[in-house]
PyMOL commands that place a pseudoatom at each C-alpha (Angstrom):
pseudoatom trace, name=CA, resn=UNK, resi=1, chain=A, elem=C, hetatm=0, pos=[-1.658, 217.118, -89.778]
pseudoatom trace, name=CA, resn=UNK, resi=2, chain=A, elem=C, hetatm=0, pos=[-4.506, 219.537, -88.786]
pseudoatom trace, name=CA, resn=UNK, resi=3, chain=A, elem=C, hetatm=0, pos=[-3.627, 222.839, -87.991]
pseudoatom trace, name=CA, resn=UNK, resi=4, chain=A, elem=C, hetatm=0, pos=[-5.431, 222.777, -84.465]
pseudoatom trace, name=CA, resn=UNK, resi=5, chain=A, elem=C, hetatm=0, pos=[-2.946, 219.863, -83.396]
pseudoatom trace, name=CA, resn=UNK, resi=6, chain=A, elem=C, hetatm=0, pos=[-0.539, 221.677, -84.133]
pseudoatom trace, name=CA, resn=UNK, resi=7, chain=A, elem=C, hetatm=0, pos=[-1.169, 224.584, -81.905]
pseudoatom trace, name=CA, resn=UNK, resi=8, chain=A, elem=C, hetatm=0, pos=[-2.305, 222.393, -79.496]
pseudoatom trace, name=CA, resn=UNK, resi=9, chain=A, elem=C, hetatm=0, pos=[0.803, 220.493, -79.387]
pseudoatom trace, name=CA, resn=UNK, resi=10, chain=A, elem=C, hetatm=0, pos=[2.564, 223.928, -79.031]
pseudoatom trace, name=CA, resn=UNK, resi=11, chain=A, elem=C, hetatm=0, pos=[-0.048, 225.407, -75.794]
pseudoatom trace, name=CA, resn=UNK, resi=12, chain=A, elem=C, hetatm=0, pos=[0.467, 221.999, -74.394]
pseudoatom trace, name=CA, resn=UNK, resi=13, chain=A, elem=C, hetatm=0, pos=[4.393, 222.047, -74.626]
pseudoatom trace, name=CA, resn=UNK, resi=14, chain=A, elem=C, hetatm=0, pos=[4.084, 225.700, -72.316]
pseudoatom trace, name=CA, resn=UNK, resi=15, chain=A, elem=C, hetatm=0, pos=[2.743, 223.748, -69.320]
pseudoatom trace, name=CA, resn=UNK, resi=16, chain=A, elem=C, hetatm=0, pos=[5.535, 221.284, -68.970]
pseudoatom trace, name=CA, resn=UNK, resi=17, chain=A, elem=C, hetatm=0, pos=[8.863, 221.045, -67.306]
pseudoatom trace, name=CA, resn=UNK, resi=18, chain=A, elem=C, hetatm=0, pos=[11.841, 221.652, -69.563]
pseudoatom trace, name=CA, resn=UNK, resi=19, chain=A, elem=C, hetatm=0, pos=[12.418, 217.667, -69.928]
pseudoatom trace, name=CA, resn=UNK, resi=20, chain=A, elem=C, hetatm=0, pos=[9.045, 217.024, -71.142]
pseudoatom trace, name=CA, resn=UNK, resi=21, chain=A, elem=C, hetatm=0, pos=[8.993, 219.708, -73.563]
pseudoatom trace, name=CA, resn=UNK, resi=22, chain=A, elem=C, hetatm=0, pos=[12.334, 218.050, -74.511]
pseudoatom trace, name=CA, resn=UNK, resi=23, chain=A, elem=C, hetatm=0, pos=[10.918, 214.581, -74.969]
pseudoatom trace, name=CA, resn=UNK, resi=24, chain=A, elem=C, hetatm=0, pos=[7.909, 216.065, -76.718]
pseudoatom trace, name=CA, resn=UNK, resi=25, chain=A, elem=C, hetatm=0, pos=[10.392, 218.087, -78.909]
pseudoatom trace, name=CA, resn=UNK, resi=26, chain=A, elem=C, hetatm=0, pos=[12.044, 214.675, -79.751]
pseudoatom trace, name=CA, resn=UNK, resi=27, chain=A, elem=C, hetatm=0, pos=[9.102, 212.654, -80.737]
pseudoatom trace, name=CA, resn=UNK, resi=28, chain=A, elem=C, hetatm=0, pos=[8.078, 215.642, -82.768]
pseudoatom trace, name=CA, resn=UNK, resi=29, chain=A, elem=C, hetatm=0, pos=[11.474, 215.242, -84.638]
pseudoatom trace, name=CA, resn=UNK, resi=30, chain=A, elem=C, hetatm=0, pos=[10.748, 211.864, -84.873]
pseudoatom trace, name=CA, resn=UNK, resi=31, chain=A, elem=C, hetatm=0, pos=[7.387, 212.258, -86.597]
pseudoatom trace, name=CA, resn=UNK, resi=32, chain=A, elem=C, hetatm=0, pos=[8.659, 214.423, -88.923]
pseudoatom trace, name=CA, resn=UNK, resi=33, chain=A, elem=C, hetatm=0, pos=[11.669, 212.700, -89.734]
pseudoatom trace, name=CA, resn=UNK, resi=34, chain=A, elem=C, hetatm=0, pos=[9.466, 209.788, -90.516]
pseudoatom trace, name=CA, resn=UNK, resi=35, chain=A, elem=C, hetatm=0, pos=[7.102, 211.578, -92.332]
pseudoatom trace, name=CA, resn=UNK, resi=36, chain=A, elem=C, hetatm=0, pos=[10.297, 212.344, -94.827]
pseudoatom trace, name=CA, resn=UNK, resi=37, chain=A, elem=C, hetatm=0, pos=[10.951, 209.004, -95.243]
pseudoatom trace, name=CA, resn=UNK, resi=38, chain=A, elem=C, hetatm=0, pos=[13.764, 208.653, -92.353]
pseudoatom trace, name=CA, resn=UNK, resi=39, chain=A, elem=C, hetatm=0, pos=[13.894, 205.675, -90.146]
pseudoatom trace, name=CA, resn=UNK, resi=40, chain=A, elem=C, hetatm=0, pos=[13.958, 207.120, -86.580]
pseudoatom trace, name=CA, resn=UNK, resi=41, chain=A, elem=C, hetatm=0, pos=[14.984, 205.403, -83.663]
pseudoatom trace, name=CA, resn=UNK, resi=42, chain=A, elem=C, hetatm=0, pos=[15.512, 206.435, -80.257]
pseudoatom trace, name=CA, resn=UNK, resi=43, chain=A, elem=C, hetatm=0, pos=[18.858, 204.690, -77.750]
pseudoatom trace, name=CA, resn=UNK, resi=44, chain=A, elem=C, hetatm=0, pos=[17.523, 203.415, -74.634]
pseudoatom trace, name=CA, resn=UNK, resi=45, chain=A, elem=C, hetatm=0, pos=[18.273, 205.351, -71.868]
pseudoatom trace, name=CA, resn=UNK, resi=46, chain=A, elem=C, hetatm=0, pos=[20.068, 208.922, -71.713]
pseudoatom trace, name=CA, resn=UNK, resi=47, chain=A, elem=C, hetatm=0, pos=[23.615, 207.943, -71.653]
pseudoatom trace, name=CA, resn=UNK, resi=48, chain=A, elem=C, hetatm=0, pos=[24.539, 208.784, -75.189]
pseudoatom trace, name=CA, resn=UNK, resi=49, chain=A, elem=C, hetatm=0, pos=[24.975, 212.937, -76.203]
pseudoatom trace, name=CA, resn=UNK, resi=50, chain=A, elem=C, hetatm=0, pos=[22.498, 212.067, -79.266]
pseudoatom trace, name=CA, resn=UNK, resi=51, chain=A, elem=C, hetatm=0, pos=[18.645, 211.781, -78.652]
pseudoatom trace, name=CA, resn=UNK, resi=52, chain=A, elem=C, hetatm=0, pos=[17.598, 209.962, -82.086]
pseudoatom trace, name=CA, resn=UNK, resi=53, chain=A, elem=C, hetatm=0, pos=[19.536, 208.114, -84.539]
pseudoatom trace, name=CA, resn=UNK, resi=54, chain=A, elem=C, hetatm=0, pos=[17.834, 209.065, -88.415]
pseudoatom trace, name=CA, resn=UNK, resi=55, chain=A, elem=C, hetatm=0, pos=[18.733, 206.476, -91.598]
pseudoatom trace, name=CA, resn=UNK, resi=56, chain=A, elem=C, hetatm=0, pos=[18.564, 206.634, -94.969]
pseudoatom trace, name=CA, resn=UNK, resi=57, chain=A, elem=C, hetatm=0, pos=[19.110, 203.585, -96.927]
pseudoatom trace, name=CA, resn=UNK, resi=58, chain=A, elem=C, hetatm=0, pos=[22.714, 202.316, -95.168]
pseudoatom trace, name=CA, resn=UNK, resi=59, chain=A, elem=C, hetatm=0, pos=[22.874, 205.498, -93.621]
pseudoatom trace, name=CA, resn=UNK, resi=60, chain=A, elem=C, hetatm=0, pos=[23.033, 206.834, -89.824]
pseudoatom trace, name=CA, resn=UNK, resi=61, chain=A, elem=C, hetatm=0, pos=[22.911, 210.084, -88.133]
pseudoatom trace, name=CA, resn=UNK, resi=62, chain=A, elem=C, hetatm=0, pos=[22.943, 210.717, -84.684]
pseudoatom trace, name=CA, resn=UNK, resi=63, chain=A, elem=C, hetatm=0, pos=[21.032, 213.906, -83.948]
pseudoatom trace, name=CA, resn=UNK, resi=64, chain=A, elem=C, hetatm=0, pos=[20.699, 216.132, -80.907]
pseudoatom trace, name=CA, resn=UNK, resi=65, chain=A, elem=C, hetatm=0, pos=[17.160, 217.578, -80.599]
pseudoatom trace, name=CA, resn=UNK, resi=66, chain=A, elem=C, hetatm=0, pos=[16.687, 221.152, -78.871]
pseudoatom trace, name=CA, resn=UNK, resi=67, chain=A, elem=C, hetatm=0, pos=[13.589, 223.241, -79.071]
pseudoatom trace, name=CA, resn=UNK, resi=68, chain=A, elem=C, hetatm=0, pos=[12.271, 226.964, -77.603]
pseudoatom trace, name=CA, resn=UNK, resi=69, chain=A, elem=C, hetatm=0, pos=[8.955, 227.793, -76.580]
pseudoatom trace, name=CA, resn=UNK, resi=70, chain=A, elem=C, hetatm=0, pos=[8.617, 231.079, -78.481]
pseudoatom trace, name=CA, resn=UNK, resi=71, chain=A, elem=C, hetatm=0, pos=[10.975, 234.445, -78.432]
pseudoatom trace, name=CA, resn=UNK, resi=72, chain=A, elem=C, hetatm=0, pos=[11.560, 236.606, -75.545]
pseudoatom trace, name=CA, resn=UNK, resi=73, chain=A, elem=C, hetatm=0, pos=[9.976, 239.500, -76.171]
pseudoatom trace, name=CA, resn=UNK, resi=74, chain=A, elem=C, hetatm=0, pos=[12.588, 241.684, -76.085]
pseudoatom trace, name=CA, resn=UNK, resi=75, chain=A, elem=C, hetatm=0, pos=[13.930, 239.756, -78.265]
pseudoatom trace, name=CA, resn=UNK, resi=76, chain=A, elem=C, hetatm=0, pos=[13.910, 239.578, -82.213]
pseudoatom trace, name=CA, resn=UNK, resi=77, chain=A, elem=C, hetatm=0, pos=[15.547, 235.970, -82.663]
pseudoatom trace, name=CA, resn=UNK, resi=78, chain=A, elem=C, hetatm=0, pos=[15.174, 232.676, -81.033]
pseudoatom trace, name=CA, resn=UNK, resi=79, chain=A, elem=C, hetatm=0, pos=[18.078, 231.131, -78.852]
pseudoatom trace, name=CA, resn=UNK, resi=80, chain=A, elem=C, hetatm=0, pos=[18.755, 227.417, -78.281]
pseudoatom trace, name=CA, resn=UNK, resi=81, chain=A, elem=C, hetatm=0, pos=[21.549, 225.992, -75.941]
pseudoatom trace, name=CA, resn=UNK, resi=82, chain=A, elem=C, hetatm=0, pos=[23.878, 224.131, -77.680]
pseudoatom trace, name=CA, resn=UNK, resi=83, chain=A, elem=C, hetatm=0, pos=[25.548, 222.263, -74.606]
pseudoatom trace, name=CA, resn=UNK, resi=84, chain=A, elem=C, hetatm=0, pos=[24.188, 219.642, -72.812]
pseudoatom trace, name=CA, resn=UNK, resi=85, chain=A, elem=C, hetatm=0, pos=[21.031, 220.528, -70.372]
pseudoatom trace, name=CA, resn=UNK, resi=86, chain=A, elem=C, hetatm=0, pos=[22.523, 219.201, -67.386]
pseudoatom trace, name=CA, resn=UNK, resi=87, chain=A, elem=C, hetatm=0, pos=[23.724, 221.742, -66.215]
pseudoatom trace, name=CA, resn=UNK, resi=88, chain=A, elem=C, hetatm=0, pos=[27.271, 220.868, -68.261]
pseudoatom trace, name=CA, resn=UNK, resi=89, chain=A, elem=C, hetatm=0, pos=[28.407, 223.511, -70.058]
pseudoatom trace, name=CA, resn=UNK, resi=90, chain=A, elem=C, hetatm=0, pos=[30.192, 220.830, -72.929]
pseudoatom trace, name=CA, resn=UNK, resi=91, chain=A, elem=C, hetatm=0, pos=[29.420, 222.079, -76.302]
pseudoatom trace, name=CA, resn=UNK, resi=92, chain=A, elem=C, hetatm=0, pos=[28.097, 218.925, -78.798]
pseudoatom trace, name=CA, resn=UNK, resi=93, chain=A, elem=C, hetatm=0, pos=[31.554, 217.977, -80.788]
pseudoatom trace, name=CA, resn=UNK, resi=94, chain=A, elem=C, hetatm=0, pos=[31.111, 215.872, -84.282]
pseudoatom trace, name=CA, resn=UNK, resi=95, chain=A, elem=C, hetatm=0, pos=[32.245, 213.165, -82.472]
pseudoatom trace, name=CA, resn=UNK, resi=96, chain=A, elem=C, hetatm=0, pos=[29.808, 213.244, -80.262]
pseudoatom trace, name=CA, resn=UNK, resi=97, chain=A, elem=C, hetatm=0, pos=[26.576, 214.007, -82.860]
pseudoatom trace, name=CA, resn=UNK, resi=98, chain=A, elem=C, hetatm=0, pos=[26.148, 214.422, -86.361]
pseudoatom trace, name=CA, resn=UNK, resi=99, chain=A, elem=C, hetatm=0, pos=[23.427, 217.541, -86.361]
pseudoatom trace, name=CA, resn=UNK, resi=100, chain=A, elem=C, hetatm=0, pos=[21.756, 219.470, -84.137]
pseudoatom trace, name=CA, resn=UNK, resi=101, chain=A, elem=C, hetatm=0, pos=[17.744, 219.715, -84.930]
pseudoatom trace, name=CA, resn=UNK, resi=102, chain=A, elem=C, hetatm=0, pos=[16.424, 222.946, -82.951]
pseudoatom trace, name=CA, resn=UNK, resi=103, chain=A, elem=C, hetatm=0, pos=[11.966, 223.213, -82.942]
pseudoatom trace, name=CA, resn=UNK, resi=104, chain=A, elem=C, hetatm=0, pos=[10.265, 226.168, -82.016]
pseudoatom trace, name=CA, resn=UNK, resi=105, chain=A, elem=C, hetatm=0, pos=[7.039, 225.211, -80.660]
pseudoatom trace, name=CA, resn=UNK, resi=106, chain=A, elem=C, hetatm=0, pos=[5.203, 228.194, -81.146]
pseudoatom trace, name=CA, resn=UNK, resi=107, chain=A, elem=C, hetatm=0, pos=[5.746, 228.171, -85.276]
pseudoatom trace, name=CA, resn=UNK, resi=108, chain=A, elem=C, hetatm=0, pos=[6.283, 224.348, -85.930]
pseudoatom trace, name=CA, resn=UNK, resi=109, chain=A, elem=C, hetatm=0, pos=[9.490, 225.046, -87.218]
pseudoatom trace, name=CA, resn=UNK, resi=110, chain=A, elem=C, hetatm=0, pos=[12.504, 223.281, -87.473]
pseudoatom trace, name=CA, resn=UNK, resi=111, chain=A, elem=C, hetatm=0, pos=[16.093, 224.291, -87.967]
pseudoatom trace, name=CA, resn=UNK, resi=112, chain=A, elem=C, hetatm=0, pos=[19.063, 221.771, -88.784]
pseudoatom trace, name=CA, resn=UNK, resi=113, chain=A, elem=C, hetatm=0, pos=[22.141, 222.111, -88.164]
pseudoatom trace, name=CA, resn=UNK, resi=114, chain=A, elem=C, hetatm=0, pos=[25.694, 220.407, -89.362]
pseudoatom trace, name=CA, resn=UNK, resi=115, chain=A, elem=C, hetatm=0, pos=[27.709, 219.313, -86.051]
pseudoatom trace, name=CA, resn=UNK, resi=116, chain=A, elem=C, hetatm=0, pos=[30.478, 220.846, -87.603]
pseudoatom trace, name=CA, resn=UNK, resi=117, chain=A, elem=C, hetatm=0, pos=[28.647, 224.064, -88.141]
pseudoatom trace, name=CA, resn=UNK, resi=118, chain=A, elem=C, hetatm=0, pos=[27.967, 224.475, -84.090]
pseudoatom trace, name=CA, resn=UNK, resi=119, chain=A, elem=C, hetatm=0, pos=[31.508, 223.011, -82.588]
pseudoatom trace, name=CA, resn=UNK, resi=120, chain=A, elem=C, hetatm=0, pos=[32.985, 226.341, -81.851]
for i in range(1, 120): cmd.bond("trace and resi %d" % i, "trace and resi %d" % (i + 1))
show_as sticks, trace
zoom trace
């Protein structure tokens, strides 16, 4: 993908609300999860704690997608919320997901994460 997009994508995801930027966040997973040879689907509605479901061969993973804008800058590292945005304060069990996929806009970057890696 051209660089420009990219950046573009990343100005563009500054202007929205924090559930846009989410939804933008989780078609971006969704592109590159596809682009790796994944089969990405997303569950209808937002009842379920995952966002997207990836497969591989017979394969499923449910996956919680979170992404940041950029660091704080009085910051040196990034921070993403690993509870629910609703204002719930419920961490993401591995019952609930299998990873947690965090974007930073700003440097097209993804991080992934083992559920069992971010339960405590």
């Amino acid at each position: 993908m051209p660089e420009e997009t990219l950046s573009s994508e990343a100005a563009d995801a500054a202007n929205l609300n924090s559930m846009q930027r989410g939804q933008l966040a989780e078609l971006i997973f969704m592109r590159k999860a596809s682009s790796l040879g994944f089969s990405a689907s997303k569950p209808w509605g937002e009842g379920e704690r995952y966002d997207v479901i990836i497969r591989m061969n017979e394969v499923f993973w449910r996956v919680q997608v979170k992404s940041v804008l950029g660091k704080s800058p009085c910051k040196s590292h990034y921070r993403i919320k690993t509870s629910a945005g609703n204002g719930s304060r419920k961490t993401y069990s591995p019952h609930e997901i299998d990873f947690l996929a965090g974007y930073i806009f700003k440097e097209n970057l993804w991080y992934v994460f083992p559920a069992t890696l971010i339960e405590s």
